[in-house]
C-alpha positions as CSV (number, residue, x, y, z in Angstrom):
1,X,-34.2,-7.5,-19.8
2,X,-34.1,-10.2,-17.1
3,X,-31.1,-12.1,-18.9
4,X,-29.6,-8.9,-19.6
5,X,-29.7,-8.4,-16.2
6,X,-28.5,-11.4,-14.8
7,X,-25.2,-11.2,-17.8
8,X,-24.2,-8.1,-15.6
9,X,-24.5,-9.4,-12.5
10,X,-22.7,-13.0,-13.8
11,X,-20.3,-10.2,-14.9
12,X,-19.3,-9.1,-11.6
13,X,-18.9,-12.2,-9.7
14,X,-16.8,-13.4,-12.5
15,X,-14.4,-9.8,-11.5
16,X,-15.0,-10.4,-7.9
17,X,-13.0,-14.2,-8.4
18,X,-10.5,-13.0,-10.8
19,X,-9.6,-10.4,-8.2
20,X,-9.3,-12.2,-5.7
21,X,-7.7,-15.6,-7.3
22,X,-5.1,-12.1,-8.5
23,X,-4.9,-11.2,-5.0
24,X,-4.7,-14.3,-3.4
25,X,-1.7,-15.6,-5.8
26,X,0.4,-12.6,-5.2
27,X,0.1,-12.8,-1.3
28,X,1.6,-16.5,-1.9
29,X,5.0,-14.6,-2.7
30,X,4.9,-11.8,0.3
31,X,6.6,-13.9,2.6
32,X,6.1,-16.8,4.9
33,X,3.6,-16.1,7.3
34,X,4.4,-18.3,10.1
35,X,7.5,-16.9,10.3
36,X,6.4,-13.4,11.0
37,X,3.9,-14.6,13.5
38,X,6.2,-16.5,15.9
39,X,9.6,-15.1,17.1
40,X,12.9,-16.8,16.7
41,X,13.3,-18.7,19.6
42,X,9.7,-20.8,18.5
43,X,10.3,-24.7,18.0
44,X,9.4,-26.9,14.9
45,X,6.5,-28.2,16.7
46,X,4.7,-24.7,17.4
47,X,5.3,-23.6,13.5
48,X,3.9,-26.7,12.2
49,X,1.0,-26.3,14.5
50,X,0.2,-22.7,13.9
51,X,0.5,-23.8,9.9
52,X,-1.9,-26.1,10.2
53,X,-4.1,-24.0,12.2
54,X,-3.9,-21.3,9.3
55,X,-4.3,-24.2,6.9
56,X,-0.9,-23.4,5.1
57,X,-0.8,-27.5,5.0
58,X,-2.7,-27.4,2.2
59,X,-2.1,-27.5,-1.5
60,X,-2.6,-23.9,-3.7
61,X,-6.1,-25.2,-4.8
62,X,-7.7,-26.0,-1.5
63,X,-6.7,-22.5,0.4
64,X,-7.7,-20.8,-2.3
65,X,-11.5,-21.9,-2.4
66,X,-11.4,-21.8,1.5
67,X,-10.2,-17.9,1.1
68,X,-13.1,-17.6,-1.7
69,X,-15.2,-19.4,0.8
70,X,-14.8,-17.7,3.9
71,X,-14.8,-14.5,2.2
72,X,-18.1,-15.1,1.1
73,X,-19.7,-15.6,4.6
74,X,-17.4,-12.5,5.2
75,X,-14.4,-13.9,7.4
76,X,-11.1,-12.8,6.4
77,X,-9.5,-14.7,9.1
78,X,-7.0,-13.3,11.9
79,X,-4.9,-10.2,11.8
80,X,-1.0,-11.4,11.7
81,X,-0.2,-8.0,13.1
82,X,-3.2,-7.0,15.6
83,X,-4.1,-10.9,16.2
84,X,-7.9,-9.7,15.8
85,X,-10.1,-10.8,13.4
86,X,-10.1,-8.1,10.0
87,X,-13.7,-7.7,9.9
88,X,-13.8,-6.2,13.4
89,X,-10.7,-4.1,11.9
90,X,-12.0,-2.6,9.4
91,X,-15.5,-2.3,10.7
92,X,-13.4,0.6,13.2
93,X,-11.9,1.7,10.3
94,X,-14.8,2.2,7.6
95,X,-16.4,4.9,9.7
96,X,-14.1,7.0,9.0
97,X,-12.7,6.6,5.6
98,X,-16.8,6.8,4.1
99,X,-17.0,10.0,6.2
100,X,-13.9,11.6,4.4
101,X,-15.1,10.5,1.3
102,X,-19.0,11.5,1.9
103,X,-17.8,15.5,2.9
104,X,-14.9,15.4,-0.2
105,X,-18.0,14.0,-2.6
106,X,-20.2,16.9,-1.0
107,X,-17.7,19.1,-1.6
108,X,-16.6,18.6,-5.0
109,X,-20.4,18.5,-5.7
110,X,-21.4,21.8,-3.8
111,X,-18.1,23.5,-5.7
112,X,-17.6,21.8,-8.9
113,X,-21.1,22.4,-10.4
114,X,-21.7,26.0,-10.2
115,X,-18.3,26.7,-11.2
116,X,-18.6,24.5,-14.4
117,X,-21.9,26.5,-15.1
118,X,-19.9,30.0,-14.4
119,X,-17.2,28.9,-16.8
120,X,-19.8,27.6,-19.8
121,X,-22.0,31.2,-19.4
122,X,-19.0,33.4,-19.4
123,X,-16.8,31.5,-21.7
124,X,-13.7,33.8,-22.8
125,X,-14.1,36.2,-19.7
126,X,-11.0,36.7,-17.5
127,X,-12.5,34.2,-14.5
128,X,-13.5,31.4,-17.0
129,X,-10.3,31.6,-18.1
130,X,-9.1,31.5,-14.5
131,X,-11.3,28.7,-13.4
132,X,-9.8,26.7,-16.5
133,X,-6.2,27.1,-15.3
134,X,-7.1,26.4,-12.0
135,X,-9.0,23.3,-12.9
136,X,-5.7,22.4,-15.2
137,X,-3.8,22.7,-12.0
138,X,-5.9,20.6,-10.4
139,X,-6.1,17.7,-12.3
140,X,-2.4,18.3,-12.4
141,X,-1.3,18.1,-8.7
142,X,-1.2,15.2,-6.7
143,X,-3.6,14.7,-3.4
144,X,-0.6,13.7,-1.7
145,X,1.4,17.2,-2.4
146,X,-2.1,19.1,-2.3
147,X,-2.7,18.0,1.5
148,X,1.3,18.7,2.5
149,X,0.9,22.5,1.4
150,X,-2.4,22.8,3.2
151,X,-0.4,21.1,6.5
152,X,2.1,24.1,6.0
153,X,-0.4,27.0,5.5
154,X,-3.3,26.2,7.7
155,X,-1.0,23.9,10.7
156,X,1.9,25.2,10.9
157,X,1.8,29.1,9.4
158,X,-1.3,29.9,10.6
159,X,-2.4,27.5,13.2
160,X,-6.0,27.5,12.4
161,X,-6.2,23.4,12.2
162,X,-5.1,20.6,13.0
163,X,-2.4,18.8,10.9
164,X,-2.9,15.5,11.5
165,X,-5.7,13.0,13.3
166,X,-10.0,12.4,13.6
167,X,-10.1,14.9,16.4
168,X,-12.6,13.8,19.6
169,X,-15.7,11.5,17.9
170,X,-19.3,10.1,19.5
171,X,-20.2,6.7,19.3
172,X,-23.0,5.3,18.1
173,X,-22.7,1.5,19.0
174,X,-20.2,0.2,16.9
175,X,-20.3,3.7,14.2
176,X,-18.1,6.7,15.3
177,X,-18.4,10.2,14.1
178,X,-16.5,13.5,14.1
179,X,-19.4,15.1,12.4
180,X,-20.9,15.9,15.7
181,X,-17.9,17.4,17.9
182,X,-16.0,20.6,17.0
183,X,-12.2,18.9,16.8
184,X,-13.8,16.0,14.6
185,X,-15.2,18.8,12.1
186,X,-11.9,20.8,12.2
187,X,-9.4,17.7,11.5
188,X,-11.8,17.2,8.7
189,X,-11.3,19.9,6.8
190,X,-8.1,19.7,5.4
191,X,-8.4,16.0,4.5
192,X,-11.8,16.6,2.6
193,X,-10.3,19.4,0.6
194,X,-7.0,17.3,-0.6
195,X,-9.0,14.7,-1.2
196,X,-11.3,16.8,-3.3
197,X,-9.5,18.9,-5.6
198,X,-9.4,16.5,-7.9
199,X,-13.1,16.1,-8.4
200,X,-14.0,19.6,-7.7
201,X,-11.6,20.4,-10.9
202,X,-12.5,17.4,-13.0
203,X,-16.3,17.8,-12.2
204,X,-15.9,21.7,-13.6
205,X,-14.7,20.5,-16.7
206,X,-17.2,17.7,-17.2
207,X,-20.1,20.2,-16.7
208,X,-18.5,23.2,-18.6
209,X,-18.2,20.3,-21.3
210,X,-21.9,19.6,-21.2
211,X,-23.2,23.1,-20.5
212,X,-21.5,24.4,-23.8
213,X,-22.8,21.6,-25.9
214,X,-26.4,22.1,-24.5
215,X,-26.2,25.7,-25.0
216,X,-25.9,25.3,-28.6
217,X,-28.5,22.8,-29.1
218,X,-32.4,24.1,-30.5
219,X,-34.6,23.6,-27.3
220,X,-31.7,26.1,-25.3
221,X,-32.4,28.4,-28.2
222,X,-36.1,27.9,-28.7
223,X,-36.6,28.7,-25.3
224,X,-34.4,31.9,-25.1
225,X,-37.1,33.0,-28.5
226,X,-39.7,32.6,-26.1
227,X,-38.2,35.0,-24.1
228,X,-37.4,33.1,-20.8
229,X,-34.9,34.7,-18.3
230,X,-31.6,33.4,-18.3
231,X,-31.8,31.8,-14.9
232,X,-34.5,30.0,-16.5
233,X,-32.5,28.7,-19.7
234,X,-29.4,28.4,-17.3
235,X,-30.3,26.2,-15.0
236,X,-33.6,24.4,-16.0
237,X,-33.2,24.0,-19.1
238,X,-29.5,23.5,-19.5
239,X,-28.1,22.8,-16.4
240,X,-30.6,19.4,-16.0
241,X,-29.9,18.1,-19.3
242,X,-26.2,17.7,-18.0
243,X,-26.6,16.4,-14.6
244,X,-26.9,12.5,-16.3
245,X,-23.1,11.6,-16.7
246,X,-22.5,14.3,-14.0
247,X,-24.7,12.0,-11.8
248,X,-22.8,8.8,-13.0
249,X,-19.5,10.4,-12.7
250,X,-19.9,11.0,-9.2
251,X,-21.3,7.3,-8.4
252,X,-18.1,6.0,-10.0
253,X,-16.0,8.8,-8.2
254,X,-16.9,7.3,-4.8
255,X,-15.4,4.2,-5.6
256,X,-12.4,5.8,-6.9
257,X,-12.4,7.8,-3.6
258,X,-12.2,4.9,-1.1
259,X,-9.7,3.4,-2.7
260,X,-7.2,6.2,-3.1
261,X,-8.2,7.9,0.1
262,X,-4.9,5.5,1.5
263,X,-3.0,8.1,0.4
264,X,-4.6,11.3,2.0
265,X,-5.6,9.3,5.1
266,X,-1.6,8.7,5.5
267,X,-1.0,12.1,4.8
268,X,-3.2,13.0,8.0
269,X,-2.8,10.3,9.9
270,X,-6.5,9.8,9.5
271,X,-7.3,6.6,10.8
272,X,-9.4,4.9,8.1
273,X,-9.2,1.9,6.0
274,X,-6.4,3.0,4.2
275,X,-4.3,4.0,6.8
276,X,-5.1,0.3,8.0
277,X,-3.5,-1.0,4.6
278,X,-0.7,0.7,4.3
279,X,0.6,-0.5,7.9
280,X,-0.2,-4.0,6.6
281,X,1.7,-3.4,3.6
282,X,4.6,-2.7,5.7
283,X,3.9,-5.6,8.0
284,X,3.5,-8.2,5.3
285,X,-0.5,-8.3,7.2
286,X,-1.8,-10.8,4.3
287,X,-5.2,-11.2,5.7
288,X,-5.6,-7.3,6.2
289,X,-4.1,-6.7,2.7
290,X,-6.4,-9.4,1.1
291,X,-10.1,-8.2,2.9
292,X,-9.1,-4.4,1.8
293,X,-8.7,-5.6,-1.9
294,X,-11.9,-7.7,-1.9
295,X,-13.6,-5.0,0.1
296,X,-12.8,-1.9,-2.7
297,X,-13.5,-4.3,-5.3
298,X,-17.0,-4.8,-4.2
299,X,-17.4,-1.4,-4.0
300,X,-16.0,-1.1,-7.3
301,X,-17.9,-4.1,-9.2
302,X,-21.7,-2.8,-7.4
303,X,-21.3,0.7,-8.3
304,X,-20.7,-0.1,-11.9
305,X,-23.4,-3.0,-11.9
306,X,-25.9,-0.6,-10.5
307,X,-24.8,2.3,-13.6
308,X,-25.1,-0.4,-16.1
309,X,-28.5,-1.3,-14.7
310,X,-29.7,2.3,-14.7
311,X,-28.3,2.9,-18.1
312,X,-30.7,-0.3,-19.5
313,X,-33.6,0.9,-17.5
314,X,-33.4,4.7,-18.7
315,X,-32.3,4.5,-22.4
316,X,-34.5,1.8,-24.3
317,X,-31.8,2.0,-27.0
318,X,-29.5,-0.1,-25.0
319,X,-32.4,-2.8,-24.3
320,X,-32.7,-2.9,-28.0
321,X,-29.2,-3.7,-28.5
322,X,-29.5,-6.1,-26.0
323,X,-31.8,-8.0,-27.3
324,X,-30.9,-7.5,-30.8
325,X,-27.5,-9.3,-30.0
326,X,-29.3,-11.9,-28.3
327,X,-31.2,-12.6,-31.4
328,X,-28.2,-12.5,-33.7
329,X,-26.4,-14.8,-31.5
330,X,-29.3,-17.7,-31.8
């Protein structure tokens, strides 16, 4: 169990390098950074100073493993647009962007369940086939076009919210909220919906999926011969026994929503990390563009160590294999 364990984790920082030596290999082609830090009228002496300072002196090798280096100990170095350091960056940005996708994960939770369950109980009946059209749709759409038709309804037809911005937030020392002020919790609606319509209809499927292969399995009809109430067979019975990859699917979900929530967050001007990346995009901000990467891959590589560390704890099966390929190996 302990080497098992240890494979996965060896696993992930292995990823974690190969992203970043990725990463760090395209930046080298972006552009010449000195060039867009200094203006025009700058002399030979102050580029070559301000390349050595950045350590752009030094071969393809050595910058690499002081990028891996520094990374580690969590410096990302200087913004080339802000001229701040990217930690503090996206430390004011990160509030924001795990709130968005906390409320959109709630959301598609709080929605996506009970409507699976509706569709798997009343399969064939007009709103099941309803909910499956509308969960078709969307899957379909993207977030992008989603969060542009609720600007034009709720903005600009009806003027019920706001169309773009994080609305007033309270501080907490160095976390910010809109959770706690009335704008903050209006200019969050519409960004949590667009961002979950997705999940909402791809969580539906998963546990209509689940439901209807449950439902047909013996305990789910030994229990209706015993003459338990619906609810009963429903939801403790049934419903439980599909939560497991509905549980996993949302772990791996939050991952996918950080690192697509760029495009909502441009969308609504919500001022989160991946508003922060696209403007470096556009600015050629290497530093920026290379601590956001490394930053969502981390998210990324832990969430999926932790399922693959759940899955060997809960099924002994997968222990079994484990060590039976272990064995096989010597």
């Amino acid at each position: 169990m302990i080497s098992m364990v240890l494979k996965r984790i060896g696993n992930a920082v292995a990823v974690m390098i190969a992203v970043a030596f990725v990463a760090f290999m395209i930046f080298q082609f972006l552009g010449d950074p000195v060039q867009l830090m200094l203006n025009e009228q700058a002399s030979q002496a102050e580029r070559d100073a301000l390349r050595i300072r950045l350590g752009l002196d030094q071969s393809f090798v050595m910058q690499f493993v002081t990028f891996i280096t520094r990374a580690v100990q969590g410096d990302f170095g200087i913004s080339y647009r802000n001229q701040q350091e990217v930690m503090s960056l996206i430390a004011e940005r990160f509030p924001a962007t795990l709130e968005l996708v906390l409320v959109s994960t709630i959301v598609a939770l709080s929605v996506g369940i009970p409507l699976g369950v509706y569709a798997a109980i009343r399969k064939g009946s007009p709103v099941a086939r309803l909910l499956t059209i509308f969960s078709m749709i969307g899957v379909s759409i993207p977030s992008f076009v989603i969060g542009i038709l609720l600007i034009v309804v709720f903005a600009v037809q009806l003027n019920w919210l706001p169309a773009f911005g994080r609305g007033e937030v309270v501080h907490f020392g160095s976390w910010s909220t809109g959770l706690l002020t009335p704008s903050g919790r209006s200019a969050l609606i519409m960004p949590a919906l667009s961002l979950a319509m997705f999940q909402i209809s791809f969580i539906m499927r998963l546990v209509t999926a689940e439901m209807l292969e449950v439902l047909r399995t013996d305990y789910v009809k030994f229990a209706r011969a015993r003459g338990l109430p619906n609810r009963l067979v429903h939801f403790r019975h049934a419903l439980r026994n599909c939560l497991m990859p509905v549980v996993t699917m949302t772990g791996m979900m939050i991952g996918d929503l950080i690192a697509f929530a760029l495009v909502t967050e441009t969308v609504f001007q919500w001022p989160g990390m991946g508003q922060l990346f696209v403007q470096a995009v556009m600015f050629i901000d290497m530093p920026v563009m290379a601590a956001y990467l490394m930053i969502v891959s981390a998210i990324f590589v832990t969430i999926n160590t932790i399922v693959d560390l759940i899955y060997l704890w809960v099924d002994p099966r997968l222990r079994q294999a484990g060590v039976a390929r272990g064995y096989h190996a010597h």
